[in-house]
C-alpha positions as CSV (number, residue, x, y, z in Angstrom):
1,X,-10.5,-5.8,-0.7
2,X,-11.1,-3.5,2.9
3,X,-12.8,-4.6,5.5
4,X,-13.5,-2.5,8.7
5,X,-11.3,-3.4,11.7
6,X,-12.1,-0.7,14.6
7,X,-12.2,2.6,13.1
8,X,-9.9,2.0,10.1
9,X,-9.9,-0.2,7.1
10,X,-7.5,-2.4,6.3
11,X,-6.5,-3.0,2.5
12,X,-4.5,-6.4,1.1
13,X,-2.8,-8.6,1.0
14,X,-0.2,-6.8,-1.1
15,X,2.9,-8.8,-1.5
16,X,6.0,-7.3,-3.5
17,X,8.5,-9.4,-4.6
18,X,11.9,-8.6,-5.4
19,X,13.4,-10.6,-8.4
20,X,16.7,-8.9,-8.8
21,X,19.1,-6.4,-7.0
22,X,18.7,-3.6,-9.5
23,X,15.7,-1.9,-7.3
24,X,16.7,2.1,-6.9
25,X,13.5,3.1,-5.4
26,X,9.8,1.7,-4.9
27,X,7.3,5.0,-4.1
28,X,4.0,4.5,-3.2
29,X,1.3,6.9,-3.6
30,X,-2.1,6.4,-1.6
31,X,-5.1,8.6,-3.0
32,X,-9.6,8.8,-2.6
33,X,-11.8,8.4,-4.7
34,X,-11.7,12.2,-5.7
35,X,-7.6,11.6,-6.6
36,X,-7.0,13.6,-3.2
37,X,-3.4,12.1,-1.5
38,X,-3.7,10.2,1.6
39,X,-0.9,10.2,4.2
40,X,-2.5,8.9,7.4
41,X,-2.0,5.3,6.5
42,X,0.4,2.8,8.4
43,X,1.5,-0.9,7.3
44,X,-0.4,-3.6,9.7
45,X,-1.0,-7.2,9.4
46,X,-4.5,-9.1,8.5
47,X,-5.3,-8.1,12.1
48,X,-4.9,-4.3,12.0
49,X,-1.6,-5.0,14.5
50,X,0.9,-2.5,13.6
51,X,3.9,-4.0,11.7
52,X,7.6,-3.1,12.9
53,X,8.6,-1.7,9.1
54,X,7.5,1.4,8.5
55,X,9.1,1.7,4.5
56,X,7.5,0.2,1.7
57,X,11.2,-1.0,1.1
58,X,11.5,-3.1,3.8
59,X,8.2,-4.8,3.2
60,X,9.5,-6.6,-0.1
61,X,9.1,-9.7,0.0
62,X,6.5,-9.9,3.0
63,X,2.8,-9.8,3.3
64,X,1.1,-7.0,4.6
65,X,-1.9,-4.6,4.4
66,X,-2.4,-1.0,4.8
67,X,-4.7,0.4,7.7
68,X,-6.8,3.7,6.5
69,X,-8.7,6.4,8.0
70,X,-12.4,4.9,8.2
71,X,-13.5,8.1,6.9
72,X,-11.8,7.2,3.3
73,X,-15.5,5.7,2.1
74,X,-16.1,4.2,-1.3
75,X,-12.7,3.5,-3.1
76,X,-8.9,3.8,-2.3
77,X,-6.1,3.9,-5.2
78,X,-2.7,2.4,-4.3
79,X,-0.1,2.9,-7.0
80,X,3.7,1.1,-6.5
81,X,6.0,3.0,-8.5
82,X,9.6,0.7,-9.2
83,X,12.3,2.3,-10.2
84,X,14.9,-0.3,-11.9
85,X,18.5,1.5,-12.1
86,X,17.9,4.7,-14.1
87,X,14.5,3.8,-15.7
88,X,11.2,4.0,-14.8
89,X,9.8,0.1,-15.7
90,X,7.5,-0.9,-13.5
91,X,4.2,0.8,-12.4
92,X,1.4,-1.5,-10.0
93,X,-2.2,0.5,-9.2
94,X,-4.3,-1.6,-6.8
95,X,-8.0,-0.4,-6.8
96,X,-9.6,-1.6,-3.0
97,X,-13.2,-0.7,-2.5
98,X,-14.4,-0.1,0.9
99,X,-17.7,-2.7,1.4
């Protein structure tokens, strides 16, 4: 879920787990509604405070959210890409809707 905190929205909690060291790469990819990318985005906590990591990477394992541009109405896609080694296994999409 987002809920307005100033003039951004704030998506989560997200949480990513690591269960083995085999992780290569994690990617994230942030698009609207219209599938358009979204790059103004920083990691914050439930209060909109700014965290200290700024790489999906070093978030593993922590809870956090992801502060957006208030003018992203109606739906944000957030899609984790994990790379395992040399292959591809693991694909999260969160869906947040702005209310």
């Amino acid at each position: 879920k987002a809920q307005l905190i100033g003039d951004r929205y704030v998506a989560g909690p997200i949480k990513l787990d690591k269960d083995n060291d085999l992780v290569n790469e994690i990617k994230l990819d942030i698009t609207d509604n219209n599938g358009n990318d979204v790059t103004d985005y920083s990691f914050v906590d439930s209060t909109g405070k700014t965290l200290n990591e700024q790489t999906i990477s070093e978030l593993i394992g922590k809870e956090f959210y992801i502060s957006l541009p208030k003018t992203l109405i109606n739906k944000i896609n957030i899609k984790f890409n994990v790379k395992y080694e040399t292959k591809n296994l693991l694909t999260n999409t969160y869906s947040f809707s702005v209310e």
